[in-house]
FIGU-886671 format. One record per residue (C-alpha): y, x, z negated; residue number from 0; chain. Coordinates in steps of 0.001 Angstrom, whole numbers, plus 500000, padded with zeros to 6 digits. Example, Ala and Ser with C-alpha at 12.3 -4.5 7.8 and 13.67 -1.06 7.14 Angstrom:
BEGIN
<pt <495500 512300 492200> 0 "A">,
<pt <498940 513670 492860> 1 "A">,
//
This chain:
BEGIN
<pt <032071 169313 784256> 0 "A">,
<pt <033981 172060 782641> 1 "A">,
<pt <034774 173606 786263> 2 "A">,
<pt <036467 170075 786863> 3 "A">,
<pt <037941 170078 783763> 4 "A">,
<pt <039645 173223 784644> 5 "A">,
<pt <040546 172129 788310> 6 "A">,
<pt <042563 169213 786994> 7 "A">,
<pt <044525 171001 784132> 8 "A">,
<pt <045498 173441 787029> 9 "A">,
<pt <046621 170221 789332> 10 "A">,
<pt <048517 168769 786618> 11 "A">,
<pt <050127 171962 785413> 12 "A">,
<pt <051155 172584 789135> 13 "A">,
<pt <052520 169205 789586> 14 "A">,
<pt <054473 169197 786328> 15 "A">,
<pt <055935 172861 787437> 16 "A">,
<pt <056848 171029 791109> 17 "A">,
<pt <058470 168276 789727> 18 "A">,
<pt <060822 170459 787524> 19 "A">,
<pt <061688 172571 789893> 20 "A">,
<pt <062334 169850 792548> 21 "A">,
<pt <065927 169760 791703> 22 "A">,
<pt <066226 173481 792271> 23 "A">,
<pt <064210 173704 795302> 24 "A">,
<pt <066314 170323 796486> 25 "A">,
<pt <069552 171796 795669> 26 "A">,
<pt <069182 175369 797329> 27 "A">,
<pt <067343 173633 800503> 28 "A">,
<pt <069273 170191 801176> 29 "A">,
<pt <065565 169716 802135> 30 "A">,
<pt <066040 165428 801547> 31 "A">,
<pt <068895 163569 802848> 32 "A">,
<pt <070799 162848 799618> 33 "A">,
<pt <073575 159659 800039> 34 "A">,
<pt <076969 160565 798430> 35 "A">,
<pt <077988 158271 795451> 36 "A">,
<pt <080690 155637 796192> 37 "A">,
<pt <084178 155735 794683> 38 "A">,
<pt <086879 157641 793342> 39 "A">,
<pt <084635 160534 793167> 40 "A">,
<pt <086452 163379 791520> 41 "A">,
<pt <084130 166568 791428> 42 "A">,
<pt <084379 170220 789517> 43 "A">,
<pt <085802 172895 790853> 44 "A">,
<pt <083906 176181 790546> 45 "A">,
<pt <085242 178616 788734> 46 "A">,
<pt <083711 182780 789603> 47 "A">,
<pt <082549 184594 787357> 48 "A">,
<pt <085406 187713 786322> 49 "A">,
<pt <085729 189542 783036> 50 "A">,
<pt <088483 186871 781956> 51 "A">,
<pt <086812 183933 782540> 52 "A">,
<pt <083877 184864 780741> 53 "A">,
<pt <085327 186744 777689> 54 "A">,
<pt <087820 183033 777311> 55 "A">,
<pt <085021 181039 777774> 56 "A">,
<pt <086187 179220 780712> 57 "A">,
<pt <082917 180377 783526> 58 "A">,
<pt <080435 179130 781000> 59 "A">,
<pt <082071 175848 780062> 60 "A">,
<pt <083149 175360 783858> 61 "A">,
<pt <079580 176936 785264> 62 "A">,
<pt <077835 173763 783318> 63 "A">,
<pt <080123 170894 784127> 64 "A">,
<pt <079943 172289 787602> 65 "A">,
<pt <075973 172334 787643> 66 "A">,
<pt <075712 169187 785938> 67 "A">,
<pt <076909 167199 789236> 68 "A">,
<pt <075215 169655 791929> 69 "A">,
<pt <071580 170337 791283> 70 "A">,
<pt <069121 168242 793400> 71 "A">,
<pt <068669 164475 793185> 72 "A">,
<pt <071441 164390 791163> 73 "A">,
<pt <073283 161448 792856> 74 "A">,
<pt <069193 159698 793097> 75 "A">,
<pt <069380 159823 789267> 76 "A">,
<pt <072595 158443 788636> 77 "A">,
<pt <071396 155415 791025> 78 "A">,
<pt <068124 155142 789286> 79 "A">,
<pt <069978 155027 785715> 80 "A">,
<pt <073097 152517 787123> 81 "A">,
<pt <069911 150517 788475> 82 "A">,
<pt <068240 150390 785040> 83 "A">,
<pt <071219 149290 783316> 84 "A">,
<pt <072232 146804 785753> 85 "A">,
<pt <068617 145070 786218> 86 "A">,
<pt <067548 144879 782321> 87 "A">,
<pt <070925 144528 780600> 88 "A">,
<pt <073366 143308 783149> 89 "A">,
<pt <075506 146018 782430> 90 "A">,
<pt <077724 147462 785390> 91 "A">,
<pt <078253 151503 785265> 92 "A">,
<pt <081562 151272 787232> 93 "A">,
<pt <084848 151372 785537> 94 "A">,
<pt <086496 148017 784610> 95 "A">,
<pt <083844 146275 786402> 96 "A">,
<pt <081873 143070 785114> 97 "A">,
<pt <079054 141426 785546> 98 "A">,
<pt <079459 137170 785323> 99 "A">,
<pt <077460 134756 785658> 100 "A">,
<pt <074702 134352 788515> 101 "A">,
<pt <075773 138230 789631> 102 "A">,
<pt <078872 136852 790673> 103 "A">,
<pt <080904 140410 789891> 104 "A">,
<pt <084890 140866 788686> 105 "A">,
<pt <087401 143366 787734> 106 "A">,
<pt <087996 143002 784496> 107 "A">,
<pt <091912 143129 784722> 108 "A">,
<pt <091876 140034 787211> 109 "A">,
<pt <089843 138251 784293> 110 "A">,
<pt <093112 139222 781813> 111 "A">,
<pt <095120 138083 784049> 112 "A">,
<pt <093493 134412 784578> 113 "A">,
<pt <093183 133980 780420> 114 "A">,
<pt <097047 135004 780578> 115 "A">,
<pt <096168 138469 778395> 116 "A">,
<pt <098732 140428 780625> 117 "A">,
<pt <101314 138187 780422> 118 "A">,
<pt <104928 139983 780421> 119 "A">,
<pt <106529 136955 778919> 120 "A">,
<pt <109216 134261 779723> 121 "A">,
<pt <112093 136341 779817> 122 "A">,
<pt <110504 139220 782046> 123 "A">,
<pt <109703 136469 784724> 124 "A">,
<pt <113229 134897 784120> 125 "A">,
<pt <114510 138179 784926> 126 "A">,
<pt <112048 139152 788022> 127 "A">,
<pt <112687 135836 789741> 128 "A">,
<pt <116767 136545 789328> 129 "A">,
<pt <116740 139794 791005> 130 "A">,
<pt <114356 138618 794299> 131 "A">,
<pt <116774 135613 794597> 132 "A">,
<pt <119589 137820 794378> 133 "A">,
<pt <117794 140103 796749> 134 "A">,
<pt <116659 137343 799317> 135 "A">,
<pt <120168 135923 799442> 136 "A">,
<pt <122182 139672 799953> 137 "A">,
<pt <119891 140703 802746> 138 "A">,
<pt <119493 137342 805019> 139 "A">,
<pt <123408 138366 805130> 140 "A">,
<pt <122368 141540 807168> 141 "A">,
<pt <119523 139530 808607> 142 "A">,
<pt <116249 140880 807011> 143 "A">,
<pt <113921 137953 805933> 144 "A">,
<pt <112464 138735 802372> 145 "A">,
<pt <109347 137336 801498> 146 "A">,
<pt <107037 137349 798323> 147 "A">,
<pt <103175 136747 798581> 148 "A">,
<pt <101280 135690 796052> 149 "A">,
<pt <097388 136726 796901> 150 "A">,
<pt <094296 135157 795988> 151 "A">,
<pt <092774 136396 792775> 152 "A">,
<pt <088856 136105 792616> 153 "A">,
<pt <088816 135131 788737> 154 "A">,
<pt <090886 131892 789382> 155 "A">,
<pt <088804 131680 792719> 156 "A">,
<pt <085350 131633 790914> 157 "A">,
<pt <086655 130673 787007> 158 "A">,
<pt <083146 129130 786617> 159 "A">,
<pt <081216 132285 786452> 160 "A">,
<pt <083182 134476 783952> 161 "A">,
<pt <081822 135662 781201> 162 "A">,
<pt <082072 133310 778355> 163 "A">,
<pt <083652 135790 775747> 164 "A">,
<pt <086858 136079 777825> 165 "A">,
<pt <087853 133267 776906> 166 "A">,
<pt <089259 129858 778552> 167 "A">,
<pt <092056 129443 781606> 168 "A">,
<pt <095857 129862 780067> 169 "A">,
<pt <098831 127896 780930> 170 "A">,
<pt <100860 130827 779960> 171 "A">,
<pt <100113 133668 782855> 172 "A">,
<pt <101945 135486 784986> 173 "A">,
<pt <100772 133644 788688> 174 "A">,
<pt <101897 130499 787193> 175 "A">,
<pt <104884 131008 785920> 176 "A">,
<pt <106337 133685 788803> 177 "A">,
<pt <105452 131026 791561> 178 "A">,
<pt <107195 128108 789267> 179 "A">,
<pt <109813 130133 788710> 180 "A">,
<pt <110440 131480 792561> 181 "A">,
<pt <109794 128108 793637> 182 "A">,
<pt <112583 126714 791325> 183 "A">,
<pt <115066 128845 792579> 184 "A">,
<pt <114182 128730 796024> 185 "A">,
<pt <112706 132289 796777> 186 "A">,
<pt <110296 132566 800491> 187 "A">,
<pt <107372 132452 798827> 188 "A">,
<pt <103608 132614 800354> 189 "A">,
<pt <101065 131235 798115> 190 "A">,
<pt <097950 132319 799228> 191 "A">,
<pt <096437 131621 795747> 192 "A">,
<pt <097145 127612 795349> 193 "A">,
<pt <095926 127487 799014> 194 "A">,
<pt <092931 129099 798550> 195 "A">,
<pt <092020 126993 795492> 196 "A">,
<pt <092810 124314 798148> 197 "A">,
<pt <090352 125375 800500> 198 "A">,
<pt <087775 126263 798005> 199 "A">,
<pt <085567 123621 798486> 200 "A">,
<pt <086402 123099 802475> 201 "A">,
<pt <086283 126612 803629> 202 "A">,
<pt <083553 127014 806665> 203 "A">,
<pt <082629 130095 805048> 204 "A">,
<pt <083398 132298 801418> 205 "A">,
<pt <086879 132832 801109> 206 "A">,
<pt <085927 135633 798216> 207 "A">,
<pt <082488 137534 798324> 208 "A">,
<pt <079984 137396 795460> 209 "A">,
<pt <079807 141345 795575> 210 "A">,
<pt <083434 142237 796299> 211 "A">,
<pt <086619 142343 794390> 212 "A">,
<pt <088814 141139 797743> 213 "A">,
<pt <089126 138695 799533> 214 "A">,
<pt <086787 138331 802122> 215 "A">,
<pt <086820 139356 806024> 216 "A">,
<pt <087034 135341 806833> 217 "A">,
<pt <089662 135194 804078> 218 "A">,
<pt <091677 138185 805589> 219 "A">,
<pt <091803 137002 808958> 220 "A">,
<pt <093019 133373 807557> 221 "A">,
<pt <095578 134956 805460> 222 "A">,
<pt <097217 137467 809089> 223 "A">,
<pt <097358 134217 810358> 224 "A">,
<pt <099403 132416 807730> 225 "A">,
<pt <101457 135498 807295> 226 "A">,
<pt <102187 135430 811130> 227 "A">,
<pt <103089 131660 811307> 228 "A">,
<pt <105406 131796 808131> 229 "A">,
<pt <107299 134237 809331> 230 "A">,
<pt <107989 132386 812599> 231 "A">,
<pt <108953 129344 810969> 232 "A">,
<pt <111405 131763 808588> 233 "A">,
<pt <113141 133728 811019> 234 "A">,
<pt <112423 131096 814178> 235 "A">,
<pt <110906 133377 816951> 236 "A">,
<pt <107678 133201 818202> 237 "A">,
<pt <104730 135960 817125> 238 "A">,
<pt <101846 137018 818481> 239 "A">,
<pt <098811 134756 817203> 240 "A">,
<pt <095568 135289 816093> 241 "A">,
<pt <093004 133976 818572> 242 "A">,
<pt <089279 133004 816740> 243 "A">,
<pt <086529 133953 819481> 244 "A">,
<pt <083458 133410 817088> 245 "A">,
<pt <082252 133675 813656> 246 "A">,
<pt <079291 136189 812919> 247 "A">,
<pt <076927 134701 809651> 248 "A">,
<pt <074594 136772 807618> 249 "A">,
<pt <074037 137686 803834> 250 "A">,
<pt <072943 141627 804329> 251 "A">,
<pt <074474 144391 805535> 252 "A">,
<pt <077920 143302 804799> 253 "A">,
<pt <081273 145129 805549> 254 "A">,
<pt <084091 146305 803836> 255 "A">,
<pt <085348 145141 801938> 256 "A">,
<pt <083129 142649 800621> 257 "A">,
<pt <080930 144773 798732> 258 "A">,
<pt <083133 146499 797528> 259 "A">,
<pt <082075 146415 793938> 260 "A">,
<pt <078482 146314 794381> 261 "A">,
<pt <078998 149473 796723> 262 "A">,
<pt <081061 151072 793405> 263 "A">,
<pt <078009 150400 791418> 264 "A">,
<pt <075728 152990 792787> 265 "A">,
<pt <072992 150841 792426> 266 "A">,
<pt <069558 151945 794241> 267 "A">,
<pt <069262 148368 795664> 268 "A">,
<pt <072334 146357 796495> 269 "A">,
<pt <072481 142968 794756> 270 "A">,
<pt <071700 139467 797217> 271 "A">,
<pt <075222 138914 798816> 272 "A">,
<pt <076689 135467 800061> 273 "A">,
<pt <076226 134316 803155> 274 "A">,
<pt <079365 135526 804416> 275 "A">,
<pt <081288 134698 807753> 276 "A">,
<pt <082640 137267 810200> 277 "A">,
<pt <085574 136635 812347> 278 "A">,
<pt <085531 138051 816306> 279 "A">,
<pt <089322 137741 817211> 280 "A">,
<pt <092189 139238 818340> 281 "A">,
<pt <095973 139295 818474> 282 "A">,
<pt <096965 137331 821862> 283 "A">,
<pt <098782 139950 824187> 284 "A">,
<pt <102830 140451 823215> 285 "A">,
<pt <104706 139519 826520> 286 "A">,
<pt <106940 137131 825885> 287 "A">,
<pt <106348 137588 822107> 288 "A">,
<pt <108991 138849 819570> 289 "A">,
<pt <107502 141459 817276> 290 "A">,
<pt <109527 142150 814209> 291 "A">,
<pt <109450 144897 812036> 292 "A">,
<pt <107993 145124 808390> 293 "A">,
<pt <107891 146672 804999> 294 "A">,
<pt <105223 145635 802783> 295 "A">,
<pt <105334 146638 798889> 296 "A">,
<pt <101959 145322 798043> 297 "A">,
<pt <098994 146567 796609> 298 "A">,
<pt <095222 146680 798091> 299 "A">,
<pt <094825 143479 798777> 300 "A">,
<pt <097399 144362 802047> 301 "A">,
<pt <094938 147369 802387> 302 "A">,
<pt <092943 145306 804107> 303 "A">,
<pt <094829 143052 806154> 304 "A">,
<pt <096325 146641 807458> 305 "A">,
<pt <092899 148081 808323> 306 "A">,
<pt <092394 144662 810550> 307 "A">,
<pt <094693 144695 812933> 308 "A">,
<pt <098357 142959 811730> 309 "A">,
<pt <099987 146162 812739> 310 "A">,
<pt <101132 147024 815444> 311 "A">,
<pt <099774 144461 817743> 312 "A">,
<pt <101348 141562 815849> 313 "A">,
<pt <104479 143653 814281> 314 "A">,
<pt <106484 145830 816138> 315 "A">,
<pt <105897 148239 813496> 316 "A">,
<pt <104932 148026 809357> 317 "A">,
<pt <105230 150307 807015> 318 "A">,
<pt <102801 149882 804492> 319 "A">,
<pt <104326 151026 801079> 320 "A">,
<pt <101065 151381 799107> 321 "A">,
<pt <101659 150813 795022> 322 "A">,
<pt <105297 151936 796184> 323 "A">,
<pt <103730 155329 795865> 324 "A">,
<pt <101946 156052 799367> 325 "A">,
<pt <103968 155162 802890> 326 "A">,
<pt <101265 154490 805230> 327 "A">,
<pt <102915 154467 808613> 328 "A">,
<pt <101135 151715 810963> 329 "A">,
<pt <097526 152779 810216> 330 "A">,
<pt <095568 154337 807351> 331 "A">,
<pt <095721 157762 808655> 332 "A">,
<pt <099465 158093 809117> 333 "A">,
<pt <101119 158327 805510> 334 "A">,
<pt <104279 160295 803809> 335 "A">,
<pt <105122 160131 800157> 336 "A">,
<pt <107599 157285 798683> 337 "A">,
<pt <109183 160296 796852> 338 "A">,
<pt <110192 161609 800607> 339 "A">,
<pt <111524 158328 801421> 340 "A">,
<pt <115145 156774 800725> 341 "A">,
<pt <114703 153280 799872> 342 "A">,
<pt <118025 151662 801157> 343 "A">,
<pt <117875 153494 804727> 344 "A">,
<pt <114287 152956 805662> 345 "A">,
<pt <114680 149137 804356> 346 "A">,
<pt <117638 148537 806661> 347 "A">,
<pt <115913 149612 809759> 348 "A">,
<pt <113201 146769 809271> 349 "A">,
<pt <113308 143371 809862> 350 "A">,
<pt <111047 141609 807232> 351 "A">,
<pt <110832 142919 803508> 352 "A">,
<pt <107094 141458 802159> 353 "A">,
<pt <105905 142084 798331> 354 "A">,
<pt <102532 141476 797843> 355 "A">,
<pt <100476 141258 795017> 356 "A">,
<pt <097222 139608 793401> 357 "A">,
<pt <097325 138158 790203> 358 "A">,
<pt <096193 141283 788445> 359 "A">,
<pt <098850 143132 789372> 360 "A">,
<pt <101654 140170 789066> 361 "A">,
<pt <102798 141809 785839> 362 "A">,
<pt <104307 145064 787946> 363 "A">,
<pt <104709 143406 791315> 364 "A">,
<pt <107140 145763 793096> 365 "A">,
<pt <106257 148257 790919> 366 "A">,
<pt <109242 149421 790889> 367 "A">,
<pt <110733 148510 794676> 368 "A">,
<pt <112720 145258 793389> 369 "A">,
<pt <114669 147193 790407> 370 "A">,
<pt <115426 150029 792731> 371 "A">,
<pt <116570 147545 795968> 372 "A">,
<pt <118235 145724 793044> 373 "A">,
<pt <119729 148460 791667> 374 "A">,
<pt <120959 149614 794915> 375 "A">,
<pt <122806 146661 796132> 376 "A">,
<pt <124192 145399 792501> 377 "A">,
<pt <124082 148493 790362> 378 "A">,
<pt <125682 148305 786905> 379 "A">,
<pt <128064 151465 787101> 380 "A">,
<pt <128952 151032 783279> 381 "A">,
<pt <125495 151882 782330> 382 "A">,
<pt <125506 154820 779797> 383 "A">,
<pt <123452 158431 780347> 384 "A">,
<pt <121022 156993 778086> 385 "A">,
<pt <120150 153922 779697> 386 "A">,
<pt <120005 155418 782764> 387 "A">,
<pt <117438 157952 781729> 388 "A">,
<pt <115519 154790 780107> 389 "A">,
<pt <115859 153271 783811> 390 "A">,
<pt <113977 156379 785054> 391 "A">,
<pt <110876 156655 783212> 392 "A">,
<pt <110636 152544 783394> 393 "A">,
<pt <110433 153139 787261> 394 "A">,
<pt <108337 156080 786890> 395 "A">,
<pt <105958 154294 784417> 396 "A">,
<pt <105572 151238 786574> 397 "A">,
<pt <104700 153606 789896> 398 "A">,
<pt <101680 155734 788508> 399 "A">,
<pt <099252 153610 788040> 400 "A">,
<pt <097058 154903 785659> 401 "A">,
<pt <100376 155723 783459> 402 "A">,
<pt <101295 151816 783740> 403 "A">,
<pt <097636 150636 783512> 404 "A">,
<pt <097526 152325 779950> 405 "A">,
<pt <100796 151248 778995> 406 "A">,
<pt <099303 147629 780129> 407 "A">,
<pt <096418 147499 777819> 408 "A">,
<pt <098821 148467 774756> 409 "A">,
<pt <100615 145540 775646> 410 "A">,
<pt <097736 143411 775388> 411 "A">,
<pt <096286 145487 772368> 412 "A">,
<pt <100437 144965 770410> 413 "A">,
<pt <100473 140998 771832> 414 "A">,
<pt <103629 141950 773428> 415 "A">,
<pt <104964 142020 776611> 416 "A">,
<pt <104202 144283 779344> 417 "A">,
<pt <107999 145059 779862> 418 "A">,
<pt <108916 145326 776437> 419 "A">,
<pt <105788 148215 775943> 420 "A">,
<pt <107219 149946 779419> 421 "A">,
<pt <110318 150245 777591> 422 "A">,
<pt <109237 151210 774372> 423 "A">,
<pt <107183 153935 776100> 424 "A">,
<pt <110183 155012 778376> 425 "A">,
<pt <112464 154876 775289> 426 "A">,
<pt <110246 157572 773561> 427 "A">,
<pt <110216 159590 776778> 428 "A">,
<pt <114012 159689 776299> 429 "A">,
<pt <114323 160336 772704> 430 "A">,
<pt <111692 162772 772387> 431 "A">,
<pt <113298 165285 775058> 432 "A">,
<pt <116540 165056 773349> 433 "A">,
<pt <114631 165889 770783> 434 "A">,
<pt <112933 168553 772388> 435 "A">,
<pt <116424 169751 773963> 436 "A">,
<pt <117965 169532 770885> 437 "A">,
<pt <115556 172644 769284> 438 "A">,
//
């Protein structure tokens, strides 16, 4: 008995001693196939040990936050504990991401934007709407066909299944009172949100996915379409068209982007998707066809009607002006830097100006493309220095995005507008280098 005794203190001492040095043993061998974590995945740089480093501080500090995302099963153990959280407390370990009702999943900045939270206020729109009709009218003169899209947002899509503390609908928000106010003045507008709310109930298959933040595959391929056929009707030629084959139906394995989200989550077991419907098409061949060329402003939701197929087979060319940051050039892999770009001479060489944006990013459509094309073709030359260097940082607030997505929440924290906080911030900019300029 004893001698047994013995044998299993040994066994359980030895498997205590493998299972804490797993991780080492994983980490030095690779020795199981580990899946990399999903997202904007940002990791430590290693710093080397010198005399320097160590006597500042800077190898240990940077030695531990380095180790702390490499030793073995790491990425396993952030799955397990996003898992955890996300199966007992319906809590999602993703930035901005949120869990509503029946699993149905959101950002939580297209929530704000349905309960009219990031609202920039009357005058802001009043002003927006101005400069696009202004716009609009100056270049049909030199023939380019402006057009604004208004994308689908999944919290007016699905309203029913956000989370109750958020709040109700608003009448006050920026989707309705851009598209009133475009429509009033008679701006080419696309709006892909009232006619998805119109299909809603219609729609052969999910026009949004229960796991994704986009709109869906189906959804995508509905909305080249409409893009296509607008177009035509605006500048009368004849496109390229999409041509529907098939649709493909299943509720697993489901591709990008609509699980987007629930990829994001790092969960160890991805949540029960829709039934979701996948388009077989293809743009009909281009003889005969005019193909214009494009520009698109837009943000992520054009991501994805650029990754299937718009450009070039249905466009002579696009250029795909990402956050008006990123200039990707026909496909994904091609891109330059807006900073490396002039606006007026690349816009004149296109055919068709499109600004896109969802409803969470109404509040800095353009972000910054419509004051600078405005600017360009009506600028105010009595402007002082001062203004002028307030101009600046408003532009360069509104084009990094995690500078105007904090600038966005103190808006909503202060209850005031979006544009009056980008130039309060902007203002400060200015006055404290004078300040510092002035030492």
């Amino acid at each position: 008995m004893k001698i047994n005794e013995h044998k299993i203190k040994k066994y359980l001492f030895g498997g205590v001693m493998l299972v804490l040095l797993l991780p080492l043993i994983q980490w030095k061998t690779k020795l199981f196939p580990i899946a990399e974590l999903n997202g904007d995945i940002k990791k430590k740089d290693k710093v080397w040990f010198t005399k320097e480093n160590w006597l500042s501080l800077k190898y240990q500090d940077s030695a531990e936050a380095w180790f702390n995302e490499e030793f073995g099963f790491r990425n396993t153990c952030v799955r397990l504990r996003n898992q955890v959280e996300f199966s007992l407390y319906n809590i999602a370990k993703a930035k901005e991401v949120v869990i509503g009702k029946e699993g149905y999943f959101y950002e939580k900045n297209y929530i704000l934007a349905y309960t009219g939270k990031d609202y920039i206020g009357d005058e802001a729109i009043a002003d927006r709407a101005m400069k696009l009709k202004k716009l609009q009218d100056t270049l049909e003169k030199i023939h380019i066909t402006l057009v604004i899209a208004l994308a689908p947002g999944k919290a007016s899509f699905y309203p029913q299944y956000i989370p109750d503390e958020f709040g109700a609908a608003s009448t006050k928000t920026n989707y309705l009172a851009l598209s009133a106010a475009l429509k009033k003045n008679s701006t080419n507008v696309i709006d892909m949100n009232k006619w998805f709310l119109q299909m809603r109930e219609t729609a052969k298959y999910p026009l949004f996915p229960k796991t994704g933040i986009h709109w869906s595959r189906y959804g995508t391929v509905l909305a080249i379409d409409s893009i296509i056929k607008y177009i035509e009707k605006k500048r009368n030629i004849d496109l390229p068209s999409v041509i529907t084959e098939k649709f493909v139906s299943r509720n697993y394995a489901l591709n990008p982007p609509d699980d987007d989200l629930a990829k994001g989550m790092n969960l160890m077991f991805e949540p029960t998707p829709l039934e979701m419907g996948y388009p077989i098409y293809h743009i009909e061949d281009s003889a005969g066809k005019v193909r214009p060329t494009m520009i698109s402003v837009a943000d992520s939701y054009f991501m994805a009607l650029f990754d299937q197929g718009i450009s070039p087979k249905a466009f002579g060319k696009i250029d795909f002006w990402y956050y008006n940051q990123e200039v990707y050039h026909d496909s994904l892999e091609n891109k330059t830097l807006v900073a490396d770009v002039e606006l007026p001479d690349e816009l004149i060489k296109h055919d068709v100006l499109m600004i896109m944006a969802t409803e969470a990013n109404l509040s800095g459509i353009g972000w910054g493309y419509i004051n600078e094309a405005y600017d360009y073709f009506f600028a105010n030359k009595s402007l002082s220095e001062y203004d002028k260097k307030v101009k600046y940082w408003e532009t360069k607030i509104i084009k990094e995005k995690e500078w105007f997505m904090d600038v966005q929440k103190k808006a909503i924290e202060n209850k005031v507008p979006l544009d009056t906080m980008i130039r309060r911030d902007a203002v400060w900019m200015v006055d404290d280098e004078m300040k510092r300029n002035a030492k």
